[in-house]
N, C-alpha and C positions, 0 to 999 in steps of 0.2 A: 541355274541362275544365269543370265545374261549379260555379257558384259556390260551392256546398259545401266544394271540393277547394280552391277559392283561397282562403276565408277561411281551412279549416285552414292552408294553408302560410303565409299572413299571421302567420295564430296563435304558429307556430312560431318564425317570424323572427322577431316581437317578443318571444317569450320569449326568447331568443339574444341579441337587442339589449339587452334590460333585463338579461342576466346578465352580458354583458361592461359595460355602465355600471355594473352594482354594484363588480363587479373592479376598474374606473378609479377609482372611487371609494376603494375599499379600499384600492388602493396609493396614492393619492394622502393618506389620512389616516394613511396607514405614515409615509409619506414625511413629513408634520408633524410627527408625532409622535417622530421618528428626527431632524428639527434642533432639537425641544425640547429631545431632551437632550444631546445633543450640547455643547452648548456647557454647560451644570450639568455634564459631566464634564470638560471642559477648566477648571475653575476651582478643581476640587480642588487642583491642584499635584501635580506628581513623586509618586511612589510609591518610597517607601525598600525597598530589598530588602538582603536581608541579603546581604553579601560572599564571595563565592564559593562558594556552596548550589549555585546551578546548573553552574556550572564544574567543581564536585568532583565531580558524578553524571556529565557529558559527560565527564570524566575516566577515572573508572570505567565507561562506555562503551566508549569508543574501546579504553582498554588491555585491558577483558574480551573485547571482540570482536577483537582482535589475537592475545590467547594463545587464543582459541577458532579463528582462524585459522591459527595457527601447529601447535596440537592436529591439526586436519584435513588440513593438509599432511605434516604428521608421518606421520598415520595412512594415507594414501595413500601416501609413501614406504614405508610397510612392507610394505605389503598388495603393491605392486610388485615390492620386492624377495623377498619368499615366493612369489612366482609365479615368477619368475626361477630360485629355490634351487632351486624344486620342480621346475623343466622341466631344469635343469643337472642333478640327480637322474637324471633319469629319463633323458635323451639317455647319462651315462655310465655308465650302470645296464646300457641297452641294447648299449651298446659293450665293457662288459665282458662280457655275456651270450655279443655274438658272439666275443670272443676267443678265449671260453674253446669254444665249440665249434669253434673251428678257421677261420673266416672271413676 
């Protein structure tokens, strides 16, 4: 290999090596930056929220997605039973056919 060939690949690792020190770097002043404030949000105090805003909506959740449940069970119980009319239909549709021709 030529020295050519090895300072490019030198080249390369140190630009590799200086992009991952930039990285460390960067998380590391996230990372300050993220226990600065941290603790200026913990001195606020409690957050008032209003009494039961959220509960009323998980409310109206829960019991919409119930009768939207209840809707689709429903509508699969029917759809089942019209399969069921339609084949009872036709089996004594067929048995009165043969009857009536003498079978």
């Amino acid at each position: 290999m030529s020295e050519l060939e090895k300072a490019a690949r030198e080249a390369v690792e140190a630009q590799v090596n200086s992009e991952h020190l930039t990285l460390i770097a960067a998380v590391l002043q996230a990372q300050q930056l993220l226990q600065q404030v941290q603790p200026q949000m913990c001195q606020h105090g409690p957050v008032q929220r209003s009494s039961g805003s959220a509960m009323k909506w998980v409310g109206i959740g829960v019991g919409g997605s119930v009768f939207l449940l209840t809707v689709a069970v429903s509508a699969v119980a029917v759809a089942i039973s019209a399969v069921a009319l339609t084949i009872c239909v036709l089996v004594l549709r067929g048995m009165w056919a043969d009857m009536r021709k003498g079978k």
